[in-house]
N, C-alpha and C positions, 0 to 999 in steps of 0.2 A: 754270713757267707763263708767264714772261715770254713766248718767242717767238709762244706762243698769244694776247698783249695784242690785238695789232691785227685779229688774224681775229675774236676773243672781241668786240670791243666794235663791229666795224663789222654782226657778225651781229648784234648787242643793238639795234644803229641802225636795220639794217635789219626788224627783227623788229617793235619797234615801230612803222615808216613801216608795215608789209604790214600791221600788226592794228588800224591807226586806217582806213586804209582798207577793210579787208576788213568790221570794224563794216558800214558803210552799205553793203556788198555783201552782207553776213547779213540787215539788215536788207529789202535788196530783194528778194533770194532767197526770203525767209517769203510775200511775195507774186509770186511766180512760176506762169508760165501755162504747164503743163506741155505741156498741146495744141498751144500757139502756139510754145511752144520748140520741138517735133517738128517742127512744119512746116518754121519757118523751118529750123531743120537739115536738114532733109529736101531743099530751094530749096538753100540755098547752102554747105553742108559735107559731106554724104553722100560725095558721088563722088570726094572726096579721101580723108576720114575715115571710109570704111562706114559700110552702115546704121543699125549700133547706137554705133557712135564706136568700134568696133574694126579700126582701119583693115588694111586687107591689105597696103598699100605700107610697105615698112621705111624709106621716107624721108618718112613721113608720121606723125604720132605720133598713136599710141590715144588716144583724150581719155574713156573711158566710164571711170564712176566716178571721174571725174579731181571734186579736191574744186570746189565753182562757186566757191568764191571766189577763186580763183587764175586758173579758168579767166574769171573777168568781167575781173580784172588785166590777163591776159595781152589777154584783144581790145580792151579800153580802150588799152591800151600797143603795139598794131597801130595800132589807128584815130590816136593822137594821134603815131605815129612813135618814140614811145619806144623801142619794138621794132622795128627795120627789117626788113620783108619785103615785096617789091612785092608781090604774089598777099595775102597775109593782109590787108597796108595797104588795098587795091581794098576785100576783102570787108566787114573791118568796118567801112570807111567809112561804108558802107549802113547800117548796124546802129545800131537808137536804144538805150541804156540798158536800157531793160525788153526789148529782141529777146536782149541778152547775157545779162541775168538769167535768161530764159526757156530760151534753148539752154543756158546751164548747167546750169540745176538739172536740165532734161532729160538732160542726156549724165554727170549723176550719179547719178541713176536708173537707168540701164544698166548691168551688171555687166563688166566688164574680163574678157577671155579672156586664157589663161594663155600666157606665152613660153615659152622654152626656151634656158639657155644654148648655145651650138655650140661654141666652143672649150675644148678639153678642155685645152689645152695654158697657157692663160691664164687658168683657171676660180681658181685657187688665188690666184693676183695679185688676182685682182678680188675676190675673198672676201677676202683680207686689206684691201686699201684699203676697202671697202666701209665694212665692220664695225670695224677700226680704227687705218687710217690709215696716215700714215708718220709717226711722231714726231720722227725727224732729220731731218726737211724741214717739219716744223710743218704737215703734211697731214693735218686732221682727221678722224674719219670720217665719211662719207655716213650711216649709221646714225641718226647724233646728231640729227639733224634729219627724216633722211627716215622713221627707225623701220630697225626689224631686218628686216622682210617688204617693206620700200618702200612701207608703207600711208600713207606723210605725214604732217605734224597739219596736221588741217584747220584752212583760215582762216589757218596759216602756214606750211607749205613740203607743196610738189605728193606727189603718188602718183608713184612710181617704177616700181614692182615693175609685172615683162610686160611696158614700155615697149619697143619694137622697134630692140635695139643699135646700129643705123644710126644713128639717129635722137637717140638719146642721146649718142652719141661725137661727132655733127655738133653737135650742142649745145655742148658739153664745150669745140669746140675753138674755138667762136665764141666762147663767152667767153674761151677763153684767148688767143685770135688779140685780144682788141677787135671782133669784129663783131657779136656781142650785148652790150649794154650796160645792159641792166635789172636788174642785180643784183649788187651788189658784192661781196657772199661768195662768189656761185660766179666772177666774176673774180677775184677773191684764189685760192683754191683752186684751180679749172682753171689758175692761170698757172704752179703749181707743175707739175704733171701731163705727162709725155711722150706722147709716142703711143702707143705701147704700152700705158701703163696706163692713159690714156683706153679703147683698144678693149678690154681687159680687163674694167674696172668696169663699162663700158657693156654687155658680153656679159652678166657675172654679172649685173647690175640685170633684164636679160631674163627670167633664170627668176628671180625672184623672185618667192614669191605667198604 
């Protein structure tokens, strides 16, 4: 268990930071304006994200059914820089508090269309890291957190499953490269990870549903 200490307690750290905040993000969510969340999604995310937050572009990630607390995180953490993206930084600058609450709870409303893994040659790598890990490299499993189907637990770590494998492996490597920096477990994690079984995990996570 030892090699597991540091992943084990920085996930405990960060588990607690996600669920003191996500509270008053539950909190604003119970009062979310499901109409006014459509529109403003409608204005300023559709043409990237589709209409229903199932984006078409595999360099754009599906946000429907994505849990809202995560997803008000994730545009707070645009807007304040936390997350660096020029384009997402721009959009939710514009965005008050109750516009993110509202496009949340909206684009949780929405049901997630189903992926499909494509490589057949990497399907079994990504099923194993997935579900449980590498143990001689202290590589937990994705599972443990995101669920067996990639359903997430809400209010503390995202929906996976159908996520468009681009998009996830571009993820993967920003954390492991340092160019995303909001989340210290999956930088511990991704740093271990080569390319290969980034693109692996990220195909398999695809069809998951």
């Amino acid at each position: 268990m030892k090699p597991f200490a540091p992943i084990l307690f920085a996930s405990l750290l960060s588990t607690v930071t996600l669920m003191g905040s996500a509270v008053a993000a539950q909190g604003a969510t119970a009062s979310a304006d499901l109409a006014k969340g459509e529109a403003s999604y409608t204005a300023v995310c559709a043409a990237c994200h589709g209409a229903d937050g199932n984006s078409g572009l595999a360099a754009n990630p599906k946000l429907a059914q994505q849990h809202p607390e995560y997803l008000v995180k994730q545009l707070s953490e645009f807007k304040s820089g936390k997350r660096a993206n020029a384009i997402m930084g721009g959009l939710a600058a514009a965005l008050s508090d109750q516009d993110m609450v509202n496009i949340s709870a909206w684009l949780h409303s929405k049901k997630a269309a189903m992926g499909a893994a494509k490589d057949k040659t990497l399907v079994q790598l990504g099923e194993r890291i997935y579900r449980s890990g590498i143990a001689d490299r202290q590589i937990p499993a994705c599972a443990g957190c995101h669920s067996p189907n990639g359903a997430g637990i809400p209010a503390q770590y995202p929906r996976l499953g159908g996520q468009h494998a681009d998009y996830t492996a571009a993820q993967l490597t920003a954390f492991r490269d340092g160019v995303r920096l909001n989340n210290v477990v999956m930088t511990q994690v991704s740093a271990k990870l080569n390319d290969r079984e980034i693109k692996a995990v990220a195909d398999y996570i695809a069809g998951l549903h």
